[in-house]
C-alpha positions in Angstrom: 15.4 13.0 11.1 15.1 16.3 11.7 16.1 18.3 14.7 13.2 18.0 17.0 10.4 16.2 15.0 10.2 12.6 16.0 8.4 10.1 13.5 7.3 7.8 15.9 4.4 8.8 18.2 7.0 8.1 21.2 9.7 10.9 20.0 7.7 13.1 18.3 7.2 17.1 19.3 3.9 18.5 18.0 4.8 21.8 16.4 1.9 23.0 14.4 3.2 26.3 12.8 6.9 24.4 11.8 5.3 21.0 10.8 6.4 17.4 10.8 6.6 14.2 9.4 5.6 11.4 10.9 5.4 7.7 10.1 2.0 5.8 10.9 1.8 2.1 10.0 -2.0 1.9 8.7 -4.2 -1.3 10.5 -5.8 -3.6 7.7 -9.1 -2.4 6.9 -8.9 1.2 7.5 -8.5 3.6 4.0 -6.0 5.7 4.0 -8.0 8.5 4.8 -9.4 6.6 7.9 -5.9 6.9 9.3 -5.7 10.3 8.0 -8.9 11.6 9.6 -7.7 10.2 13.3 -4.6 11.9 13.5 -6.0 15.3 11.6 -8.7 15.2 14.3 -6.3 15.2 17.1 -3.9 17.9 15.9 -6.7 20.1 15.0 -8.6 19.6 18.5 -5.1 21.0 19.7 -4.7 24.1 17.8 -8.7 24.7 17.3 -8.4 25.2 13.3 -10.4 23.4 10.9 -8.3 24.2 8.4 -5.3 22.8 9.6 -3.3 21.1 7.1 -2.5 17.4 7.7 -1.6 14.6 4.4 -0.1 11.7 3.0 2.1 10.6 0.6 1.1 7.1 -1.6 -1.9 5.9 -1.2 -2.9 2.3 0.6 -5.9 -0.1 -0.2 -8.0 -1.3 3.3 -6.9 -4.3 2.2 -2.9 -4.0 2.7 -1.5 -2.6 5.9 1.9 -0.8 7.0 3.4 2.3 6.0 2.1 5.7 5.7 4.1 8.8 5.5 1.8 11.5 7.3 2.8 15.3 7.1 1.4 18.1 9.0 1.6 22.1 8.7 4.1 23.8 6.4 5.6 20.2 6.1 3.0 19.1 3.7 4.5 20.7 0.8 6.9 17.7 1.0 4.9 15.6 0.4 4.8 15.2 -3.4 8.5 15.0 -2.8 7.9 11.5 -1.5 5.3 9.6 -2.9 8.2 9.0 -6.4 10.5 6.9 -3.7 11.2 3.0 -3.8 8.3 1.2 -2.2 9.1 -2.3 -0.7 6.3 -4.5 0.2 5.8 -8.2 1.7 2.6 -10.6 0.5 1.0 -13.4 -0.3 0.1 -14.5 -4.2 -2.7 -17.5 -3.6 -2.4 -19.9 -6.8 -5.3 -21.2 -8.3 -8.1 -19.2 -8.1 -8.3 -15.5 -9.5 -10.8 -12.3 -8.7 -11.8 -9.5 -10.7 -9.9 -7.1 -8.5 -6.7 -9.4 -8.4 -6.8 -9.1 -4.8 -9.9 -10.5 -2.1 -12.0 -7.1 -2.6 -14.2 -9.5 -4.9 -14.7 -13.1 -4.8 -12.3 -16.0 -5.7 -12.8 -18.3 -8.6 -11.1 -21.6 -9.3 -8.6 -20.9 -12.4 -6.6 -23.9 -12.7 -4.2 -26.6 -11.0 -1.1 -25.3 -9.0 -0.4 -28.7 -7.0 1.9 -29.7 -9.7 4.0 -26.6 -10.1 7.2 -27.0 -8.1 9.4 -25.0 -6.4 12.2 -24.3 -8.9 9.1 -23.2 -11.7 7.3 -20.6 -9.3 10.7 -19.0 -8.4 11.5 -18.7 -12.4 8.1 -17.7 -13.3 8.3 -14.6 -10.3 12.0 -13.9 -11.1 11.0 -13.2 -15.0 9.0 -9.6 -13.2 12.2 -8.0 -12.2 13.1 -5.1 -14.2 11.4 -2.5 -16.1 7.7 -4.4 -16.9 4.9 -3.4 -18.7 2.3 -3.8 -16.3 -1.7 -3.3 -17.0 -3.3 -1.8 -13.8 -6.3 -4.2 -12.7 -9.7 -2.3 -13.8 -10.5 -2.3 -10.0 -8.6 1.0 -9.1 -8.7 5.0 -9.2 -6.6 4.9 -12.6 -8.8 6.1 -15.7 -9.6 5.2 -18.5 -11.3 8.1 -20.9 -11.8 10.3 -17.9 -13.4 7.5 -16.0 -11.9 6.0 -12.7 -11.4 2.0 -13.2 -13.3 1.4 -10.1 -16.6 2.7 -11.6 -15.8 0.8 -14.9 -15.8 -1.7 -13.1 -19.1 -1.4 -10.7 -21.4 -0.9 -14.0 -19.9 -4.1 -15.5 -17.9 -2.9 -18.4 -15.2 -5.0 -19.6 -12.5 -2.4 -20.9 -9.0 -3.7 -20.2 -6.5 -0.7 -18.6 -3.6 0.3 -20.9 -0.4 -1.4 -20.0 2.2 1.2 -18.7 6.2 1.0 -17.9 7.1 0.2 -14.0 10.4 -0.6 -12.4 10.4 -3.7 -10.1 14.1 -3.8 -8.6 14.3 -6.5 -6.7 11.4 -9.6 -6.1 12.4 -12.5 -3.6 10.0 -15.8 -3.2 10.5 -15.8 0.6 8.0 -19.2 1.4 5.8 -21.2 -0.5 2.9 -22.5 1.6 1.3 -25.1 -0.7 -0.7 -22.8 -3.1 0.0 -19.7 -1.0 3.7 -17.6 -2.0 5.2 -15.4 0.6 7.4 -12.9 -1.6 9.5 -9.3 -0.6 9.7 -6.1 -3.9 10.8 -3.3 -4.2 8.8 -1.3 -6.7 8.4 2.3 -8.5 5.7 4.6 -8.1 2.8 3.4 -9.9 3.2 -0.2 -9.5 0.6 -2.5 -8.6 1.2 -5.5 -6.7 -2.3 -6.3 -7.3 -1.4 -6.8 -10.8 2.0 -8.6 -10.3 0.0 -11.2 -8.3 -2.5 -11.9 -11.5 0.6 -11.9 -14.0 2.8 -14.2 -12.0 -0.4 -16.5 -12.4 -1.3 -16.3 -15.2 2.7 -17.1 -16.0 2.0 -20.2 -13.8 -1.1 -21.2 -16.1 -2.7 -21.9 -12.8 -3.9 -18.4 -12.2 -3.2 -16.6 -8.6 -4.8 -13.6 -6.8 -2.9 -10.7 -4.1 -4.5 -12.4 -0.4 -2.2 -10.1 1.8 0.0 -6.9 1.3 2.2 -4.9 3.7 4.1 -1.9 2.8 7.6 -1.8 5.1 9.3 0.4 3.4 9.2 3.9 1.6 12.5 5.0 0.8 14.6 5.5 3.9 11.9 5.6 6.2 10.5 2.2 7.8 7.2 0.5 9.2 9.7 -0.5 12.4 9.7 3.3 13.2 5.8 3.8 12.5 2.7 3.8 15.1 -0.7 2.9 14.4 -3.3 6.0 13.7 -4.5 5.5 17.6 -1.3 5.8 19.2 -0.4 9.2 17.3 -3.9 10.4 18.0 -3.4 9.8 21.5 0.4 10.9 22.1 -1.3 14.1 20.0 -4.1 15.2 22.5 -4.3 12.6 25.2 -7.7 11.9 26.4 -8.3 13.6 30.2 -8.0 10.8 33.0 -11.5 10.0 34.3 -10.4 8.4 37.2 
């Protein structure tokens, strides 16, 4: 940490023309630029410029919550610094029913039966996506496809499947299994979609499976333990005046 610019919203000196870092752990069901907007808003309503700088590094979906890495001011050069660290996230893989998306933006469908899979098979069949994978984004996302986003592919109906690129998965752990619902921990590279990982392990299984939670914890050193949601940094920022 360095000398005098806190992470969390608790330690943290606002010091617009040096800059920070600062870790906020993203609600589910915000964008990232939800979170981004709250805490730009209070910074510049405390040094009255529309201009002032404030970003993020690594992108989260509204449907995943947890850690954001936030930089304000000169600081926010550093940020393409960070978004190539290790990402470790937690989630849920539902077996048995698959979306478009690979995760519940769009609706589940029953794929197959999971009820006679049993413990030792889904622990092989996740512990065979460790290492370097090729992995085929799901069409539901910002990467392109001849100059078109995925997501727009998607939204007119076309059927195009995304080219299969190299990630590194480092370390996947099956932490519970629920009945058809699989609690895992990984530790990814940039680019990595856990979206995608969900929809492979299932389709592995035969039974098919969908992404039904996602939390980042980790990116790099820095943790979701030492973030604060957007609300608290906006208020610890520029308090609102006391009514009373």
């Amino acid at each position: 940490m360095t000398a005098g610019i806190g992470h969390t919203a608790a330690d943290h000196v606002f010091t617009p023309e040096e800059g920070g870092l600062i870790l906020v752990d993203k609600p589910l069901g915000w964008t990232s630029f939800d979170a981004v907007n709250k805490i730009r808003g209070a910074m510049r309503s405390v040094v009255q410029r529309k201009n002032f700088k404030v970003g993020h590094a690594g992108t989260l979906d509204p449907l995943a919550s947890g850690l954001l890495i936030m930089a304000y001011g000169p600081r926010t050069k550093q940020l393409p610094t960070l978004t190539g660290l290790e990402k470790v996230y937690t989630g849920t893989v539902t077996l048995g029913s698959v979306t478009p998306s690979y995760d519940l933006e769009t609706t589940p469908e029953p794929a197959g039966p999971w009820d006679q899979l049993d413990e030792a098979t889904i622990r092989a069949a996740f512990a065979r996506f460790t290492g370097e994978v090729m992995q085929r984004p799901p069409l539901y996302s910002a990467k392109r496809h001849e100059g078109e986003r995925g997501y727009f592919l998607a939204r007119e109906g076309s059927q195009v499947e995304m080219p299969a690129v190299k990630v590194l998965i480092s370390r996947l752990e099956v932490t519970a299994i629920r009945g058809a619902e699989v609690d895992f921990e990984v530790h990814v590279s940039k680019g990595t979609y856990i979206r995608s990982l969900a929809h492979d392990v299932g389709q592995m299984l035969g039974c098919g499976g969908h992404l039904s939670a996602l939390r980042r914890t980790a990116i790099g050193p820095y943790t979701v333990a030492d973030a604060d949601p957007p609300v608290v940094w906006a208020q610890r920022i520029a308090p609102l005046p006391d009514r009373s």
